[in-house]
C-alpha positions in Angstrom: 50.1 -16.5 -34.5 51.9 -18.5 -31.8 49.8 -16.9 -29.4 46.7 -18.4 -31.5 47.9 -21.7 -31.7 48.8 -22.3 -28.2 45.4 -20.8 -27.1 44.1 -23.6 -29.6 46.7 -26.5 -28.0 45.2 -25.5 -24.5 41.6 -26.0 -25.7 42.0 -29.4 -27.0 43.7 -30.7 -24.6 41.0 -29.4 -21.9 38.5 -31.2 -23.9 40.4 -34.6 -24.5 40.8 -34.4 -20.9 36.9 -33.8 -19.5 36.7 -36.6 -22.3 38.4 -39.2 -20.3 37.9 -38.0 -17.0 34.1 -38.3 -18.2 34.7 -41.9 -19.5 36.2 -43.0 -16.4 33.5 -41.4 -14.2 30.8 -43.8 -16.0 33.0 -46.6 -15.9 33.4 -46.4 -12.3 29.5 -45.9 -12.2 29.3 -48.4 -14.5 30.9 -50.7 -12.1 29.5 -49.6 -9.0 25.7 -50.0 -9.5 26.6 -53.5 -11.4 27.8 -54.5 -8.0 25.8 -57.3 -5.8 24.8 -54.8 -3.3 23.1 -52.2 -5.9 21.1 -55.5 -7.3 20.1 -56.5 -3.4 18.9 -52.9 -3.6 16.9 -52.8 -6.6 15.5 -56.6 -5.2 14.3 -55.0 -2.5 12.8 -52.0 -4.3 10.7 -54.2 -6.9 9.9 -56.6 -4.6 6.0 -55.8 -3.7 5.4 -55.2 -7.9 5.1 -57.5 -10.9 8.2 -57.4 -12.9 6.6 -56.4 -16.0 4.9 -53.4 -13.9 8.0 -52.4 -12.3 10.1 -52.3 -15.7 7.1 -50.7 -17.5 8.9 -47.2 -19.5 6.6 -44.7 -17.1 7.6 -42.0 -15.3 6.8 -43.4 -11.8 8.9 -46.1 -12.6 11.8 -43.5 -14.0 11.7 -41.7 -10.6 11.7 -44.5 -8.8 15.1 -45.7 -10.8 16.7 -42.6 -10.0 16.1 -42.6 -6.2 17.5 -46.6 -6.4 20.4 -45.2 -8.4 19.8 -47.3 -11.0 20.7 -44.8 -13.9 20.9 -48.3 -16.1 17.6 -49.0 -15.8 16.4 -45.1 -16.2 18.0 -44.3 -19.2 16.7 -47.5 -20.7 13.0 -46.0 -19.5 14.1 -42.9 -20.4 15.1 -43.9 -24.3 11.4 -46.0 -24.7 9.7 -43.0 -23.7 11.1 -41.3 -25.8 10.7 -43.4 -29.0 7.2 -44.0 -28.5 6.7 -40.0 -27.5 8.2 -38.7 -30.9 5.1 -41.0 -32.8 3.0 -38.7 -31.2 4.8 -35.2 -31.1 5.8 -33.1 -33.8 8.5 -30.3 -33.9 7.3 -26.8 -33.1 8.2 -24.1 -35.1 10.9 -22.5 -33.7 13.5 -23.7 -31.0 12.3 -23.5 -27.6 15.5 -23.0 -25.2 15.9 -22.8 -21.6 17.5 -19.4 -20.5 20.8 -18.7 -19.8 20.5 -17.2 -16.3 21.8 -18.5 -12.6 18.7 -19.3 -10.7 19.4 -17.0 -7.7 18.1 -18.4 -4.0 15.6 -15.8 -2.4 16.7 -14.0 1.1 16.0 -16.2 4.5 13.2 -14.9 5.7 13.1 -11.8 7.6 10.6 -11.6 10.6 11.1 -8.5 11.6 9.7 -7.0 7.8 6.7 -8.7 8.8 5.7 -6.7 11.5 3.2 -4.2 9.8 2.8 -6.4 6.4 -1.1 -6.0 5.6 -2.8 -5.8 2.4 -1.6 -2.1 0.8 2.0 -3.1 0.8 2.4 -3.9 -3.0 6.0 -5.9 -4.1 6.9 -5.6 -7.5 8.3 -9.1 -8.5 9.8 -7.7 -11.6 9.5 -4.7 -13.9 8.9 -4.9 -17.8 6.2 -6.2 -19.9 3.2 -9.1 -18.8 0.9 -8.9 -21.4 0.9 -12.5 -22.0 -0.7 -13.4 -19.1 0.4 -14.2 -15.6 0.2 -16.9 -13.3 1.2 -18.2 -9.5 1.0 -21.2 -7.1 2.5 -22.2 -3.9 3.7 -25.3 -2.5 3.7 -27.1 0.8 6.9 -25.5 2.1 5.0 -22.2 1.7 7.1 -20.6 -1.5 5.6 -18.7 -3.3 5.7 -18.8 -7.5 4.9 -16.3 -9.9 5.0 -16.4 -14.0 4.5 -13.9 -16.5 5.6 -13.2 -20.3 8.0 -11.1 -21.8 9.8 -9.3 -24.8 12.7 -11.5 -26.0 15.1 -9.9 -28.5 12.4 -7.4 -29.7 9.3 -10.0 -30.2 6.7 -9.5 -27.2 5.8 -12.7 -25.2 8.8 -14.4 -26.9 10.0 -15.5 -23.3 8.5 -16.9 -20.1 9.7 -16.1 -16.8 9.7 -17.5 -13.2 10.3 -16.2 -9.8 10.3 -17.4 -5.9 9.3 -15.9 -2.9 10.5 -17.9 0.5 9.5 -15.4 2.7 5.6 -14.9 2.1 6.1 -12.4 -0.8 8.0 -9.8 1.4 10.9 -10.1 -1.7 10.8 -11.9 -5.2 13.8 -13.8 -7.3 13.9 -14.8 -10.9 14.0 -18.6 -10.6 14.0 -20.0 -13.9 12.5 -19.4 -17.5 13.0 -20.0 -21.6 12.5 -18.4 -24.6 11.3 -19.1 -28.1 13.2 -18.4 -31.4 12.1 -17.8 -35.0 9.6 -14.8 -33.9 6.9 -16.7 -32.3 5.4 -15.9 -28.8 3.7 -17.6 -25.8 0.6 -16.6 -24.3 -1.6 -17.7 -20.8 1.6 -19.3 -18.8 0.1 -21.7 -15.8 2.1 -22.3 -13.0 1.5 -25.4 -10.6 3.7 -27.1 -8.2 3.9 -30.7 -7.5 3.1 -31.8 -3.8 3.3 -34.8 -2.0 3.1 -37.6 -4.8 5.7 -35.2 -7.2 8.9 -35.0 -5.9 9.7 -31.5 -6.4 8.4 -31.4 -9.2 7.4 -27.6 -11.3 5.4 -26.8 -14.3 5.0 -24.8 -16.7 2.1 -24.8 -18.9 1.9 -21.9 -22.3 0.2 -21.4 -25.1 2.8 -21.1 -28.2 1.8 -19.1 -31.7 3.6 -21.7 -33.6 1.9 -24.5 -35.0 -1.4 -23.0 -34.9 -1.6 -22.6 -31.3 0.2 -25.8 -29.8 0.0 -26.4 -25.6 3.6 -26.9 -24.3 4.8 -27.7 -21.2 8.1 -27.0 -19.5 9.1 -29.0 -15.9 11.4 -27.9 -13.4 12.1 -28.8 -10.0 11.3 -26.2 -7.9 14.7 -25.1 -6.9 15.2 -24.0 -10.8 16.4 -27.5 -12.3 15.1 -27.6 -15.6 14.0 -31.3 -16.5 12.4 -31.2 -20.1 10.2 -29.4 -22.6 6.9 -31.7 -23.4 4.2 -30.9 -25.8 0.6 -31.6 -24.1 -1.3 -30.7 -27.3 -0.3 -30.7 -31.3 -2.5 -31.3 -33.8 -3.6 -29.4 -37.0 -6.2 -27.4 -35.2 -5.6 -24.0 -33.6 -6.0 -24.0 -30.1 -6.6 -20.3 -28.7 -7.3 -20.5 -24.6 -6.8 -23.1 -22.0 -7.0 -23.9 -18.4 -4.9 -26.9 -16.1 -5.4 -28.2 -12.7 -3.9 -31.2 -10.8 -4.7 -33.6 -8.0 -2.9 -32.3 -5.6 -3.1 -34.9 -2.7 -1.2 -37.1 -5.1 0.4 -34.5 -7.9 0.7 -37.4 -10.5 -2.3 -36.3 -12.6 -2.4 -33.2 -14.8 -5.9 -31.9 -16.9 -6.3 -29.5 -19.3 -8.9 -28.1 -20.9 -9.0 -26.2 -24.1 -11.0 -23.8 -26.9 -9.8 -25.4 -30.2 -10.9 -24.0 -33.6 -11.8 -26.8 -36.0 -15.2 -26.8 -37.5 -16.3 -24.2 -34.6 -15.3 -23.7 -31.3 -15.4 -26.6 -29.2 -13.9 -27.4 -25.4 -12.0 -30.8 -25.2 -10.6 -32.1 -22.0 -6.8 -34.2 -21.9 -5.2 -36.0 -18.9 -1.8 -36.8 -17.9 -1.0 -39.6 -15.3 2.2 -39.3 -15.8 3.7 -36.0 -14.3 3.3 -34.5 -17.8 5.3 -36.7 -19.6 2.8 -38.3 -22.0 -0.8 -37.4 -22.2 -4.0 -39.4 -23.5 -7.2 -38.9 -25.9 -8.6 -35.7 -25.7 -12.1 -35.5 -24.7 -15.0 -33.9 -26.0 -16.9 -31.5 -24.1 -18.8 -29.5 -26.6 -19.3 -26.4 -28.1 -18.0 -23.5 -26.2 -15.0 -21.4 -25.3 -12.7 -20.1 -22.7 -12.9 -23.0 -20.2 -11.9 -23.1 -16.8 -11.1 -26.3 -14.8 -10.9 -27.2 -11.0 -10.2 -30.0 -8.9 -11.8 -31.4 -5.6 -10.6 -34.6 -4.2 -10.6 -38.1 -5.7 -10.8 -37.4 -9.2 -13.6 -35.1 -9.3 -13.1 -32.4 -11.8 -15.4 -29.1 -12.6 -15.5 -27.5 -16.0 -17.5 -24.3 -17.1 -17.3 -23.0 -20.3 -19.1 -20.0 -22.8 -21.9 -21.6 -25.0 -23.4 -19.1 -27.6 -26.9 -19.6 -26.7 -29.1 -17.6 -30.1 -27.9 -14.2 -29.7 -26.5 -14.4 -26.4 -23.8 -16.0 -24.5 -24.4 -18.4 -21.5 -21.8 -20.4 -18.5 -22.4 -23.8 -18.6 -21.3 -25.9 -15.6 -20.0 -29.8 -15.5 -18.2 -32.1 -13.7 -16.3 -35.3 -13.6 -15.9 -38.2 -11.3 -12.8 -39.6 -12.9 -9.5 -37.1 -13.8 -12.0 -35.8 -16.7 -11.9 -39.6 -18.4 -14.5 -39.4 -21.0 -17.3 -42.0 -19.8 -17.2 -39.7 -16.7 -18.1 -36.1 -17.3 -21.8 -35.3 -17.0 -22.8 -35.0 -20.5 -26.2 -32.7 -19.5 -24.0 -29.5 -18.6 -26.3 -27.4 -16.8 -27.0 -23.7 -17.1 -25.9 -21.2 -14.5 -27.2 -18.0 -16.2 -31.1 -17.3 -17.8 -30.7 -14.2 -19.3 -30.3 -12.6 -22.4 -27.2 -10.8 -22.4 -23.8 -11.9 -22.6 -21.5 -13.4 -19.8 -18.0 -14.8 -20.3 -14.8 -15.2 -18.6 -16.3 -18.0 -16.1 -14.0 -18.9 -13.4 -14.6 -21.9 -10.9 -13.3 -22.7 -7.4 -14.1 -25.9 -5.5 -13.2 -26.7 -2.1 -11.2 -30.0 -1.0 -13.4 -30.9 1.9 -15.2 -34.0 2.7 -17.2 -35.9 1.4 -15.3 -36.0 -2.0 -18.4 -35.7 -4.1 -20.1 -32.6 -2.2 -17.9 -29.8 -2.0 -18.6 -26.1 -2.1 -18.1 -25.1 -5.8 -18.7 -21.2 -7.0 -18.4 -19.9 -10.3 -18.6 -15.9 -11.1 -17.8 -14.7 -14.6 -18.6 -11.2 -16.1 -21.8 -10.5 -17.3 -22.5 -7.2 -19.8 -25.7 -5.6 -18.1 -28.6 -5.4 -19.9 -26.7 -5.3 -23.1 -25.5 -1.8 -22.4 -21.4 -2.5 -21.8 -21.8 -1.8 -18.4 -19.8 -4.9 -17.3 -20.4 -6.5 -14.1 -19.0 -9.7 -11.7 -22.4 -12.5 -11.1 -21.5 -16.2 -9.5 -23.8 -18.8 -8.5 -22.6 -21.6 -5.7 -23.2 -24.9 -5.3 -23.6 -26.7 -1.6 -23.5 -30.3 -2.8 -20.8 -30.6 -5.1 -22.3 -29.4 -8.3 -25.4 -31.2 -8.4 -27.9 -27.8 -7.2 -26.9 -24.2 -7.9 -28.0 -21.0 -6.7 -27.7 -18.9 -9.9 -27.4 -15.1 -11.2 -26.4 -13.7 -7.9 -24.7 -10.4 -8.2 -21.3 -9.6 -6.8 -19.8 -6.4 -7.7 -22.4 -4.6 -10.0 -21.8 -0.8 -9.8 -23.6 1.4 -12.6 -20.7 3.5 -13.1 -17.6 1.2 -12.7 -16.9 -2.1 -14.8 -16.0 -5.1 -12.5 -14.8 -7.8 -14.6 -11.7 -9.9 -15.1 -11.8 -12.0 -12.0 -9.8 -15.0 -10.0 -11.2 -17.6 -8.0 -9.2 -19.8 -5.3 -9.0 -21.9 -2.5 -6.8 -23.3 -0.3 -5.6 -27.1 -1.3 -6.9 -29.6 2.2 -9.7 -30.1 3.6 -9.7 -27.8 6.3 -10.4 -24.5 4.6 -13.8 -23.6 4.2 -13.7 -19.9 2.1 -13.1 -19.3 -1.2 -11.4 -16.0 -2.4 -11.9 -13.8 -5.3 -9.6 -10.9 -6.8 -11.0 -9.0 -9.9 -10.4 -5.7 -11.9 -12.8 -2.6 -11.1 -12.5 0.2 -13.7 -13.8 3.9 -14.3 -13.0 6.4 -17.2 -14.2 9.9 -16.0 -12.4 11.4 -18.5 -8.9 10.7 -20.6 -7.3 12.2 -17.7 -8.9 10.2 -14.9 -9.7 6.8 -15.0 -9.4 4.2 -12.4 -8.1 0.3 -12.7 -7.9 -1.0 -9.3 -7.8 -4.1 -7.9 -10.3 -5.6 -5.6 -10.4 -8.8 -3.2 -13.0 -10.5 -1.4 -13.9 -14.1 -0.3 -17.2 -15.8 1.1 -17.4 -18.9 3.5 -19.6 -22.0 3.2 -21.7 -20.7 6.3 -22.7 -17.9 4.1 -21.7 -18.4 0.3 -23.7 -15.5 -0.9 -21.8 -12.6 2.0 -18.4 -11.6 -0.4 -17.5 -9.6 3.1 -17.6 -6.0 1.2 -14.4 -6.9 -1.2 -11.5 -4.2 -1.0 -9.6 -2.3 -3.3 -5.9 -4.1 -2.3 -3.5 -2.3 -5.2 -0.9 0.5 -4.7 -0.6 0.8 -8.6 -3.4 0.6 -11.2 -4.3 -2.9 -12.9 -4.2 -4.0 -16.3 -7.3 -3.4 -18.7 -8.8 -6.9 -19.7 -11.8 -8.6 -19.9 -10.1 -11.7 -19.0 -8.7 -12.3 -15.1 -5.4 -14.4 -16.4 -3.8 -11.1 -18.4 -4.8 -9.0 -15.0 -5.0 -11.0 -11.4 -4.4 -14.2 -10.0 -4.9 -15.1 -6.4 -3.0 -17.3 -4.6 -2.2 -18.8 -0.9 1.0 -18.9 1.4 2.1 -19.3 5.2 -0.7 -22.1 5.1 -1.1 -22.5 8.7 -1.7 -19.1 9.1 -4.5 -18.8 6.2 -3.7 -15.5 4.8 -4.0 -15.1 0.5 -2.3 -13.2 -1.3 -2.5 -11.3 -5.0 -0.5 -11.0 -8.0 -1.5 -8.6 -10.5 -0.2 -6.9 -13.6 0.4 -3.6 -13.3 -1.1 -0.7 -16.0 1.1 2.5 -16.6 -0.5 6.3 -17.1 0.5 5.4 -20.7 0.6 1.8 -21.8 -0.9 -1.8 -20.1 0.1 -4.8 -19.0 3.8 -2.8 -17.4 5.4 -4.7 -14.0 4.2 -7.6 -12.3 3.1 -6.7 -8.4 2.6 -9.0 -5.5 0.2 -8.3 -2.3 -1.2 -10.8 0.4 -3.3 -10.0 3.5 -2.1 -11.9 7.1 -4.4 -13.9 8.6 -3.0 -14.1 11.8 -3.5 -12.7 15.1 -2.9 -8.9 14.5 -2.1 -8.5 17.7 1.4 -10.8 17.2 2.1 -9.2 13.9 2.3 -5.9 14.9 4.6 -3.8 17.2 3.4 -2.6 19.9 4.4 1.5 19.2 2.1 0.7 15.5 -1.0 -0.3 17.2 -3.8 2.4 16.6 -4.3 4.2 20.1 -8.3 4.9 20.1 -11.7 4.6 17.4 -12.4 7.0 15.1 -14.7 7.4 12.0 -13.8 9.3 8.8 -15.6 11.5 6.9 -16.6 9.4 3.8 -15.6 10.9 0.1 -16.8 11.8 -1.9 -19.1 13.9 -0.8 -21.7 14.0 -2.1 -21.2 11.1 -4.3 -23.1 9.4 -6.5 -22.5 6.0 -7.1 -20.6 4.9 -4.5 -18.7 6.4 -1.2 -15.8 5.0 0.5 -16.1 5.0 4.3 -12.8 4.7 7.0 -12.6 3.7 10.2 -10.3 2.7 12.8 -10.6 0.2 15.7 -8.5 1.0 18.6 -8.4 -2.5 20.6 -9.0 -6.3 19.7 -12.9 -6.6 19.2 -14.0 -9.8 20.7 -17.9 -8.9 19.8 -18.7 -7.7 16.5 -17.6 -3.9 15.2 -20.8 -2.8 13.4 -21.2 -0.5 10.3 -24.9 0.8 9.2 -26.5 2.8 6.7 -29.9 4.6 8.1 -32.0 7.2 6.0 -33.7 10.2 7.5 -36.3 7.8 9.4 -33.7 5.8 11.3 -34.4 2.9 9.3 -31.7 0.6 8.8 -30.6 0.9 4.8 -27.8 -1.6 4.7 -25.2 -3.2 6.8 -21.8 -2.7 5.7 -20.0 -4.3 8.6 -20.8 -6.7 11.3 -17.5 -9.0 12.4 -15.2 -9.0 15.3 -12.3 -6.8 14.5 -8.4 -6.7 15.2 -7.0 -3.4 16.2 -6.5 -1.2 12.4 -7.5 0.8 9.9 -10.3 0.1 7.8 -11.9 0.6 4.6 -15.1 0.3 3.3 -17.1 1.1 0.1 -21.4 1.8 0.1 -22.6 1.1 -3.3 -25.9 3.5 -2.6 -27.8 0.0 -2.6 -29.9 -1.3 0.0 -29.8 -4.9 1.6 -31.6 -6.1 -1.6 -29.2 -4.8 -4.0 -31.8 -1.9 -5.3 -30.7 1.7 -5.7 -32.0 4.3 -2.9 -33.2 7.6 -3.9 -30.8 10.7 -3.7 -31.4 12.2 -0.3 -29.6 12.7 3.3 -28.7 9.4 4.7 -26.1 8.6 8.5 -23.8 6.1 8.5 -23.1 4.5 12.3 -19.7 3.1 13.7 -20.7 0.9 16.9 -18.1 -1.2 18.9 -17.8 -1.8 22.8 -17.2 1.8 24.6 -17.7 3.5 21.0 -20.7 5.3 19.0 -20.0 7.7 16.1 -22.6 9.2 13.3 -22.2 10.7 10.7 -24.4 12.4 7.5 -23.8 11.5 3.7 -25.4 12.8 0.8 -26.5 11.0 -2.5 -27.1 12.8 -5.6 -28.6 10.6 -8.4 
């Protein structure tokens, strides 16, 4: 008992005395920032602004407080905005709470690991469950982010998780995360990182199953500080898919875009100017459902979206010239499919290059062939911003796989000119064999409709799903260098949605990156398997020196006609892969029959013969 009592002596008086030493801490604050040179300070801070816009309760004006060290001034911003956000916010159901963890720093980065990193070398970020969704970003110190859902305490998706790569992806950290109580779950986590205008500023964006599908949002900084949980969307209406995008020159603005269920399904548009911290009207876009969002430069926003069209479902395209304000958006959405059959998933992409209003935008979604569930990847591209398309173009289209679930990026200034694209590619031979690989592949405005034969990238199979946010998501790092990089769930023998992978492929010279001992010492071509094969054949070659002129790849038939051109770049010494379809430069199937493929490159020539069996 004595032992008991002093134990509870000792506590007391360790609180009374963080008590005081707390109270004299704030007095001495207190003190200090009441002083005349704190005020000269803050004079000089305000002195270019109107008083009333300089004490206005927004978050611009809360940062700025901080940075003066005027925490007087920033709790008293702080407290309005928070009054006049509870009018507008509701409770969720069930407590969301930040978890307990240490936010461990990532490893310095290691140059010497980089020596022979190329696409192939797969990272697993973290093992366990992802069937949430996943999500990533980078930001302009080149980190690297990644997201995903998780079980917490038995209920799947109950918790989101972050985690941090300083060092191009080479290794991964947990960085920060939360969980939600009373057995609800989270779905389609977004990650995006404030830039220039947002000091250090990281969000988190989920869906939550409580209060009928509610839009939260969780802010960090991005060394794991965890400033706030905000709600972007509550209402009465059940939300069910959404998609975000910021201005990144500025990092102020935040838009969503979201498939509520009230008296059918409809796509609205919301804005934050704010960092998050408040958000306006929604806006409505129309009928439609799972909506994807991008932004240019300047305020210009694209949207696409599923419209049931009779019995079929189409991708409609718009844009806006103002954050997605409402007396913006085009309200004449325009078509980008004129088919029959059924296309969904739509994912957009536009490029941040000059002039503001006439960027490269493409858009490729899945589209069920002919009806049949044969699932292919189409896009359709626009030179000018949006206002022409090129339409029903077809990507990845293989009779016997499905290509669907894809990711579209690009990089975030006004120099890059590609855009990149990961998706899912699937086969089921029988229970016991079945394929779910990942593939990449990006086009460049000089040729928007040449994907440059996309490769499979993964070590370890993919997820299954239709949609590309539960199974890839494509991301930059190392900008100066212009490399991208993949993350991806990963899909068990048994099971989905099991460990969350990273890959990237280096842009650089390859000639820098790798040792000398590694290089390959001469050209060779492989034979291709299978074979025979019907559909498709995968064809391997290596280049043994830096190809200044282009490495060319050809398909002839018996005549010596030219059948398709698989290859036809400049190459850096390495092995290479590459996959023929059994389609011709138009896209139509060839007959079954002999047919050569050709390796040419300066000082080599190499044949071979193929077979296709229909």
């Amino acid at each position: 008992m004595s032992l008991v009592k002093n134990k509870t002596v000792f506590l007391f008086l360790v609180i009374l005395s963080s008590l005081l030493v707390s109270t004299t801490i704030f007095a001495v604050e207190k003190r200090d920032f009441s002083s005349g040179t704190k005020a000269d300070f803050q004079s000089k801070a305000i002195s270019s602004q109107n008083e009333d816009e300089a004490n206005a309760p927004t978050a611009e004006n809360l940062w700025k407080a901080k940075q003066a060290g005027d925490f007087e001034k920033a709790a008293r911003i702080r407290a309005i905005m928070d009054e006049e956000a509870k009018k507008f916010w509701r409770s969720p159901g069930g407590d969301e709470m930040v978890i307990d963890l240490p936010c461990l720093a990532p490893p310095e980065n290691d140059e010497a690991f980089f020596k022979s990193y190329m696409w192939g070398n797969d990272i697993k970020i973290a093992s366990g469950t992802v069937s949430g969704g996943i999500s990533t970003d980078y930001d302009d110190s080149n980190n690297l982010y990644a997201v995903r859902c998780t079980t917490y305490s038995g209920t799947a998706n109950a918790k989101i998780k972050v985690y941090k790569s300083t060092n191009d992806g080479a290794s991964w950290s947990y960085l920060c995360g939360f969980y939600i109580s009373g057995g609800f779950s989270y779905s389609y986590p977004v990650v995006l990182t404030g830039t220039s205008g947002t000091p250090d500023k990281l969000y988190i964006f989920y869906l939550k199953s409580s209060g009928n599908g509610d839009i939260g949002l969780a802010r960090y900084t991005q060394s794991g500080t965890h400033e706030g949980f905000y709600s972007v969307k509550v209402d009465a209406d059940t939300i069910t898919y959404f998609t975000v995008c910021a201005n990144y020159g500025l990092g102020s603005r935040l838009m969503v875009a979201y498939q509520k269920e009230d008296d059918a399904h409809k796509v609205y548009t919301i804005t934050s100017s704010d960092y998050g911290e408040t958000w306006g009207n929604q806006v409505s876009i129309g009928s439609g459902a799972h909506p994807d969002i991008a932004y240019g430069r300047n305020g210009w926003v694209y949207l696409v979206r599923e419209v049931i069209e009779g019995s079929d479902t189409d991708v409609r395209f718009g844009r806006s010239s103002n954050y997605g304000e409402s007396v913006s958006w085009w309200r004449d959405f325009e078509s980008l499919t004129s088919d029959s059959y059924d296309d969904d998933y739509p994912k957009i992409a536009a490029l941040h290059t000059l002039p503001d209003s006439t960027p490269h935008v493409w858009v490729a979604y899945n589209h069920d062939y002919a009806n049949s569930g044969n699932w292919d990847l189409r896009y359709a591209y626009s030179t000018n911003g949006g206002k022409d398309w090129s339409k029903n173009h077809n990507l990845a289209n293989s009779t016997t796989y499905n290509e669907m679930a894809c990711d579209l990026w690009v990089g975030r200034n006004s120099d890059f000119t590609y855009t990149n694209i990961c998706y899912l590619k699937t086969r089921y031979v029988s229970f016991l064999e079945r394929y779910y690989d990942i593939y990449w592949g990006f086009a460049n405005t000089g040729d928007p409709t040449d994907w440059h034969s996309p490769r499979k990238i993964s070590d370890f199979w993919g997820a299954f799903d239709y949609d590309g946010r539960k199974v890839c998501q494509g991301t930059y790092g190392n900008i100066s260098a212009y490399w991208s990089g993949v993350v991806y769930a990963g899909h068990p023998f048994i099971g989905n949605y099991t460990n969350l992978y990273f890959d990237n492929r280096q842009w650089t010279d390859v000639e820098d990156e790798i040792a000398e001992g590694e290089l390959p010492e001469k050209f060779s071509l492989s034979d291709n398997y299978p074979n025979p094969f019907n559909p498709e054949t995968r064809i391997q070659y290596t280049v043994g020196s830096k190809q200044t002129n282009p490495v060319v790849l050809r398909i002839y038939n018996v005549l010596g006609q030219v059948v398709r051109t698989l290859v036809n770049e400049p190459k850096e010494p390495g092995t290479y892969e590459v996959i023929w379809d059994g389609k011709d430069e138009s896209g139509d199937e060839v007959a079954s029959g002999v047919y050569f493929y050709k390796l040419e490159a300066e000082d080599f020539t190499q044949t071979k013969k193929m077979v296709l069996i229909r």
